[in-house]
C-alpha angles and dihedrals in degrees: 000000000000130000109281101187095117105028095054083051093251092134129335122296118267103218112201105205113205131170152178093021092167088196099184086037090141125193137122131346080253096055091046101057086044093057092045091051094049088059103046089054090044086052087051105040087055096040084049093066122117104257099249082063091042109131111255095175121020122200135212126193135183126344102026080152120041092211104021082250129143093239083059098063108043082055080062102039087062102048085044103051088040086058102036079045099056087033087063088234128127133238072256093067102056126087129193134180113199117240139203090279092059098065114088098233097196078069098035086045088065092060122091116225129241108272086216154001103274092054097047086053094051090039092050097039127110132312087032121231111259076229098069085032097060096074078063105057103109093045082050093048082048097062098043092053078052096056091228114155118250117247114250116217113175100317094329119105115188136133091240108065127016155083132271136194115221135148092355084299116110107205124205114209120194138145147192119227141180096253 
């Protein structure tokens, strides 16, 4: 089980805040060694702090997948579950926000978008339509394989707007995306 330090009250909770992952980013065999060996130092650097700066909640925002595409994301969910693993935290203990890479744009590319602000702000409010919902349906595949909880706004539960309790913090995720 994960590391319940901070969330049981026994010291503050130590939020890693990590961004723009891009896992299904392909390219050459370069890049891709690069990529692997940034990573893996990033893995190290964090798993090297002192315990009282160990990580109790990490945080992803924006761009966990490069295409919004399920290959994407079980490139993530590995590197993900390896380092919450080795961190001692549990799927609970993540957090992600979904960012303008996660959505699959062949899908999001088909929507029209609203011809003005009143009726963005009516399209993107909460709950959110299943319609805007659908170009995100692998990222939100994604966090539920992960077991990680949905975020609650008002009466409405999703993976892609909320707010979640965790470790005495409240997070607030929210996005913009292209619609």
């Amino acid at each position: 089980m994960g590391d319940s330090r901070a969330l049981a009250g026994k010291g503050p909770a130590v939020l890693l805040h990590l961004s723009d992952l891009h896992f299904g980013r392909t390219g050459d065999e370069t890049q891709s060694a690069l990529r692997k060996a940034v990573l893996g130092s990033l893995a190290r650097q964090v798993l090297a702090q002192p315990p009282d700066w160990r990580a109790t909640i990490v945080c992803v925002s924006g761009d966990i997948g490069w295409a919004g595409r399920e290959a994407d994301y079980h490139d993530a969910e590995g590197w993900l579950s390896e380092f919450l693993l080795k961190l001692g935290l549990a799927p609970e203990q993540l957090v992600v926000c979904p960012g303008n890479h996660d959505i699959d744009r062949e899908k999001a590319k088909r929507r029209c978008r609203p011809p003005n602000v009143k009726e963005a702000d009516d399209a993107l409010s909460v709950p959110i339509d299943l319609s805007h919902a659908e170009p995100f349906r692998e990222y939100e595949a994604f966090c539920q394989r992960m077991g990680m909880p949905l975020l609650h706004i008002g009466d409405s539960a999703s993976y892609l707007v909320g707010i979640r309790d965790l470790g005495g913090a409240r997070l607030l995720v929210c996005n913009s995306w292209p619609g």
